[in-house]
N, C-alpha and C positions, 0 to 999 in steps of 0.2 A: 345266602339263605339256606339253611337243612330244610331238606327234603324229605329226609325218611320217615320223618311223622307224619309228613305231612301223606306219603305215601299212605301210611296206616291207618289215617282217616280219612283218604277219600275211595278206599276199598269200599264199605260200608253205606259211602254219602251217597244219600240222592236228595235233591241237585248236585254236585259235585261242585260248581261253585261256591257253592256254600261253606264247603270244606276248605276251598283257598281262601275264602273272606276271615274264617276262623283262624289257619296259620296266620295269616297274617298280621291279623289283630293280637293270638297271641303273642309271636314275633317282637312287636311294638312292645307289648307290658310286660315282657319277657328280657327286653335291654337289644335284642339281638339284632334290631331295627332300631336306629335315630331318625331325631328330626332331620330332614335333609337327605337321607340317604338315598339314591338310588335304585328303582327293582328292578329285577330282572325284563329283559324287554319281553311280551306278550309272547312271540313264538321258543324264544330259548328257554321260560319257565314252563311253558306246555310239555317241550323235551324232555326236561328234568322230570315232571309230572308223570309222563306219559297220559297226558290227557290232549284234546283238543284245544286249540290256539281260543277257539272263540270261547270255552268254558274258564280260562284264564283273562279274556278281553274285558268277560262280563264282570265276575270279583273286581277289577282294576274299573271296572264303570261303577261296581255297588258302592265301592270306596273311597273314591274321587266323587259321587254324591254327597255322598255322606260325609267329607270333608276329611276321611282321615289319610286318603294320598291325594297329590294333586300332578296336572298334566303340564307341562312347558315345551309348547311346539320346540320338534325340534331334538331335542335335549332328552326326554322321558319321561317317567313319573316318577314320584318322591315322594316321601315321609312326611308328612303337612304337620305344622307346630299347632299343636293345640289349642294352646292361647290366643289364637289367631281365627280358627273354626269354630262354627257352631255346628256342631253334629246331630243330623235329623234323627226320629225319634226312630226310626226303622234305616235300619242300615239295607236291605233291599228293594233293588228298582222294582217299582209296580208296571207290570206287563198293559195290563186292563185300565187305560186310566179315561179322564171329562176332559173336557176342555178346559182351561185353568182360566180364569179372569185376565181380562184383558190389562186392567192396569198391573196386574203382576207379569204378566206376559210384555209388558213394553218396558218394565223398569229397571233392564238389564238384569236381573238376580238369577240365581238359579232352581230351575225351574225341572221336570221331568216329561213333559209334555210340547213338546215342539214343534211350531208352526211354520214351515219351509214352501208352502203354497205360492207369498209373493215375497221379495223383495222387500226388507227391514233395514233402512242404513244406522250402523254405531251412531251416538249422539257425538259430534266432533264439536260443540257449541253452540248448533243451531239452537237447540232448547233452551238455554239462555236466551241468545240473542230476539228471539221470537219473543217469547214473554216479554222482554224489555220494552222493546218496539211494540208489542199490542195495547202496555200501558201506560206508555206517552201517547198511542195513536185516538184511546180509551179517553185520556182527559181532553186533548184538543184536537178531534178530526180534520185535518186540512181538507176535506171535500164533504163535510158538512153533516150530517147526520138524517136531513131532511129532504133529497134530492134525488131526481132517480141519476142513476149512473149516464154518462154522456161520454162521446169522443173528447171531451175538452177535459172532461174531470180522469180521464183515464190517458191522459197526455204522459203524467209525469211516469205513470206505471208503466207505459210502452219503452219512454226515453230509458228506464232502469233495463226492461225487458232486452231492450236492444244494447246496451250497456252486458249482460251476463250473456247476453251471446257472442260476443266479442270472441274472434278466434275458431269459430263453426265455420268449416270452408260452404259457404251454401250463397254467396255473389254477396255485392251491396245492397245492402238495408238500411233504412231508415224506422222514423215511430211511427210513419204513416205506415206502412208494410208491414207492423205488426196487429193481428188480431188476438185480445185476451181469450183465452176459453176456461172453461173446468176442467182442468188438467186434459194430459194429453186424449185421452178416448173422446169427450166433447171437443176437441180439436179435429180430430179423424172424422168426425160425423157431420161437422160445418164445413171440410171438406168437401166428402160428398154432397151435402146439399145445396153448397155452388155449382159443381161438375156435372152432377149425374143427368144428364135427360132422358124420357122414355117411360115405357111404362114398365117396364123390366131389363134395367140395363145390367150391365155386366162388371164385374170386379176381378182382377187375377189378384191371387196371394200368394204368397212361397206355398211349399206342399206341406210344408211346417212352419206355422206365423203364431204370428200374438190374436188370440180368440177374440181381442175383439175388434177385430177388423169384419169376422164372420157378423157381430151383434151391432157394428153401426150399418154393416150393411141389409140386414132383416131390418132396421130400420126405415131404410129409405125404400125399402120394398124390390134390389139386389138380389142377383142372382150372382155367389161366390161361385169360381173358377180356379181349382189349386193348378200352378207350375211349379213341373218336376224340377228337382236342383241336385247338386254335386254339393261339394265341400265348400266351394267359392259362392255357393247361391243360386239364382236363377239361373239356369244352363238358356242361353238367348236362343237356339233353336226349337227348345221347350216351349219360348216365351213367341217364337215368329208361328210356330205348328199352330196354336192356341188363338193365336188372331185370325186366323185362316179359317180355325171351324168355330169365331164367335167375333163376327163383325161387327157387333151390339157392342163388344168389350170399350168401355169410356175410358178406365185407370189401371195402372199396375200398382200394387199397395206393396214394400219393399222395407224393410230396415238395414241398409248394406255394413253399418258399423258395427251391430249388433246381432246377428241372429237371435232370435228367440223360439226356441229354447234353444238351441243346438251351439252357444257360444261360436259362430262362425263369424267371418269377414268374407266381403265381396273386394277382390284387389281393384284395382285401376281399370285392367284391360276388361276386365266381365264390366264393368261399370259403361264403359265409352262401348260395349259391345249394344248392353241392354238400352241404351241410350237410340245407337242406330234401328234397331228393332223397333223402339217406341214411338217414334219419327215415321218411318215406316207404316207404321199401323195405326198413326195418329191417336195413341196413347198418352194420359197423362200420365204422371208419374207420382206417386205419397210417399215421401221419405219418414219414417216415424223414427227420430234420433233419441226415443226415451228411454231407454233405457244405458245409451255411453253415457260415464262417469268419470272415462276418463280425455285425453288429447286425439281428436280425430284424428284415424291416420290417413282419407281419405279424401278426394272433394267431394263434394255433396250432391245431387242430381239438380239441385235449383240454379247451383253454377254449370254444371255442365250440360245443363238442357236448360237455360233461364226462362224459354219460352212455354215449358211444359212442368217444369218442375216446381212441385209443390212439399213442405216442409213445417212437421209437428213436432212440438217436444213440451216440457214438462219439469218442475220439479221435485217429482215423484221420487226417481229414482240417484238424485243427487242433491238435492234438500231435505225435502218433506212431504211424502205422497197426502200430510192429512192440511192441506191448505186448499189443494186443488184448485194449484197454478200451473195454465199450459197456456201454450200458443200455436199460434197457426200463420205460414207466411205462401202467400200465393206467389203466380211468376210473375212477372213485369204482366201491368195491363190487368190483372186480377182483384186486388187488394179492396178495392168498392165492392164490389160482388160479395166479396168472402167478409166486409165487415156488414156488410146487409144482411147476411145468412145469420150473423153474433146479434145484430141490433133485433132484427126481427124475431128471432128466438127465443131470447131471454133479455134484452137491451143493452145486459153489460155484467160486469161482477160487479157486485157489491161494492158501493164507495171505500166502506172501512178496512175489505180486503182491496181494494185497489192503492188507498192509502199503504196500505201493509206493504204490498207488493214492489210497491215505489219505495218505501226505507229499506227493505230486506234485500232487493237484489243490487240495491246503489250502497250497500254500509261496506267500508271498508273492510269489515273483519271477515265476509261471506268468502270470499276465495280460498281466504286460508282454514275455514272452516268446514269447506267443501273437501279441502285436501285432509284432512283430519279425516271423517270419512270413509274419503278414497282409503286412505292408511287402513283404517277399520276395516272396510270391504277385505283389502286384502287379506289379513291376518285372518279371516274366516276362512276366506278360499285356504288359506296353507294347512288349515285345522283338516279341514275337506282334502287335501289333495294329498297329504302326511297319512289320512286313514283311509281312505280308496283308491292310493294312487295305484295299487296293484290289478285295477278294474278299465274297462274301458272308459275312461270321462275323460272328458272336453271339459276344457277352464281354461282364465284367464285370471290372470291377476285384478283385474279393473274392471272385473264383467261380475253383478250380483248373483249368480246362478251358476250351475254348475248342469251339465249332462251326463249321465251316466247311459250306458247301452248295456242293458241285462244280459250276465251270461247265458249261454242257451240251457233249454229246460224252462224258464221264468219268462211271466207274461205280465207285462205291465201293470194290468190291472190287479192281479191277484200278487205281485209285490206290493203294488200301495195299502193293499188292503192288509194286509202283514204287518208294512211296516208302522201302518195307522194303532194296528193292535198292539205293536210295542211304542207308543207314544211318539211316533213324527207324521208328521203329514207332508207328502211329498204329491208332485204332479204326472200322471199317466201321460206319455206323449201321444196318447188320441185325444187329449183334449185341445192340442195344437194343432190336430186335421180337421180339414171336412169331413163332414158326415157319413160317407161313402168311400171316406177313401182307406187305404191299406198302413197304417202306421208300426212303426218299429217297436219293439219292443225294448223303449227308455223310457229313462223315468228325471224330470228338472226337480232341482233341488235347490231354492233361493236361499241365499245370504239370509238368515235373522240378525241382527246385531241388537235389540231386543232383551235378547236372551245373554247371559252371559260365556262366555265365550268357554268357560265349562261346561256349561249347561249344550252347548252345540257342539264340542268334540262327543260327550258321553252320547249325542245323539247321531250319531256317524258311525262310533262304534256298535251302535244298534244296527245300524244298518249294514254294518259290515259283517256282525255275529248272521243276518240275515243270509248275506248273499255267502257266506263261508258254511249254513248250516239252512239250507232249505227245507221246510217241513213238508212230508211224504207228499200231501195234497198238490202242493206246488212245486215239485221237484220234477227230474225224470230218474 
């Protein structure tokens, strides 16, 4: 690509990307660019420029909008064949945008407005498959249309439930030792309202968890307790300190396969550590598995404490969080309790979602359409990790969310609100603490698969113009 005009016009330009969106476009109706061609990569065109990396990121975000280059993890960006694209009526990204409709927001298309809040799995077949099964289950409900929900009518849904768990190291199960909930949060909450006794009992959480462990336990009228952690999770002298000055404490609430937000794992020995500690201090144990999507690499606390270990999950975050299917497995000795908590609360799920739940988690095709998915999740994370990997973030291949840790100068909340103004909505990590307590200055950033996989690099690269070009107010 010549530069020297482009030189000559961005003397004059302001915005100055504006000026590269111009060469370029000339470039193309000029011959001097094909279909297919490769550009130069973002930082060696700034060079040539002598302008800023991020004022050449953003032209290559206007353009790859607008359909006339496009992105391939990996590889770079290119010449987009025309015939191919439809090019929006304004070739520049709007900074200031609404919120866009949900059904255009879930239809995979691309979109400039991105919603990174929770967890969006790619469609691997489930959307098929789902419609299929809701309209065979539509003409001939096998548990009737007219009945309330029962242990008997919700048999075949547990036999599936325990069928998809197949392979979760958390001991022997049966259908009796499962209870249905509303995905996994109504799971967490039928927990506690087996366990909890008192009139103010106690909860430990990591010092960074899933929020709503805070909100089922304002429920049950709980007093939340954060333990401080390392890299591996609960630091167990944290966890024995904390029982010492809260003898009222009844559960440790844990995700050891998953941190959230912090993509972390608890290994083996912190596990059989936390384990002796909870014994000790005569602690239950809530393993919350919802968000692995991928092969446990660990055992579970229900195998390794079978007499205290208790065990939720969901298929929110490796299905379809909009069915609001979870379950809840108590330890040996528990299972009447905790299906008491389910009957006396709500009696049961709905027959025709129980029907549902019984063909979808027992049809053949669901495993391999889980892994379809998985495959999705990933390719987001690589979108994500290819344009921030220059930052401090925590990922995994298999985990929906991503952690980032603000470079210094930058405060969590006044990045989100930034990055909200240039159209992503991302998660402050005090919304993962208690109320009082001292949180890092990150920021979670979940998988949409949603959005089109365009539409979610150009929105990272916002993010990246961000943290590469701080605005005075939020800078130091």
């Amino acid at each position: 690509m010549s530069t020297i005009l482009a030189k000559e016009m961005l003397r004059d330009s302001k915005p100055k990307y504006k000026a590269v969106v111009a060469m370029i476009r000339d470039q193309i109706a000029a011959g001097g660019l094909s279909v297919g061609d490769k550009l130069p990569p973002v930082r060696e065109l700034a060079w040539q420029l002598q302008i800023t990396p991020g004022t050449v990121a953003r032209a290559y975000t206007v353009l790859t909008d607008s359909g006339v280059l496009h992105a391939e993890v990996g590889r770079g960006t290119f010449v987009s064949d025309p015939a191919t694209t439809i090019e929006k009526e304004s070739g520049e990204l709007p900074l200031n945008l609404i919120e866009i409709d949900v059904v255009r927001h879930n239809s995979g298309g691309d979109v400039n407005s991105v919603n990174l809040f929770s967890p969006h799995l790619p469609n691997g077949g489930q959307v098929e498959l789902i419609r299929k099964l809701m309209g065979e289950i539509a003409k001939d409900p096998p548990s009737g249309i007219m009945h309330y929900p029962s242990r008997r009518s919700a048999e075949p849904a547990r036999e599936a439930m325990t069928q998809w768990l197949h392979g979760a190291p958390i001991g022997q199960i049966d259908a009796n030792d499962i209870v249905l909930s509303h995905g996994g949060q109504n799971a967490i909450v039928l927990v506690f309202q087996t366990i909890l006794r008192g009139r103010r009992p106690v909860v430990f959480v990591e010092e960074l968890a899933y929020p709503g462990f805070r909100r089922a336990a304002e429920l049950v009228r709980a007093d939340i307790v954060p333990i401080a952690c390392d890299k591996d999770g609960i630091i167990p002298e944290a966890l024995a300190a904390a029982a010492e000055r809260h003898p009222e404490a009844q559960i440790l609430c844990t995700s050891p396969e998953v941190h959230s937000p912090t993509c972390g794992f608890t290994p083996m020995e912190r596990r059989l550590a936390l384990v002796k500690v909870a014994r000790k201090a005569d602690l239950q144990i809530l393993e919350d598995d919802c968000y692995r999507i991928g092969r446990a690499e660990g055992e579970g606390y229900r195998l390794l404490a079978p007499e205290r270990g208790w065990y939720v999950s969901s298929l929110s975050k490796s299905v379809t969080p909009a069915l609001r299917i979870g379950c809840a497995i108590g330890p040996r000795g528990m299972s009447a309790a905790l299906h008491r908590s389910a009957e006396h609360g709500f009696f049961g799920l709905a027959t025709p979602m129980l029907d549902l739940c019984a063909a979808l988690l027992a049809h053949p095709q669901l495993p391999q359409i889980m892994e379809n998915s998985r495959l999705g999740v990933e390719r987001y994370v690589k979108v994500a990790v290819n344009t921030l990997g220059g930052f401090d973030l925590r990922w995994r291949h298999d985990v929906p969310f991503l952690w980032l840790k603000l470079p210094q100068g930058w405060r969590a909340s006044a990045f989100c609100l930034a990055a909200e103004k240039a159209g992503v909505q991302i998660r402050a990590a005090e919304e993962f603490a208690s109320r009082d307590a001292q949180s890092p200055h990150a920021v979670r950033m979940a998988v949409n698969g949603g959005v089109s996989l365009r539409s979610f690099e150009a929105a990272m690269e916002r993010l990246r113009r961000l943290l590469d070009n701080p605005p005075e107010e939020i800078g130091v």
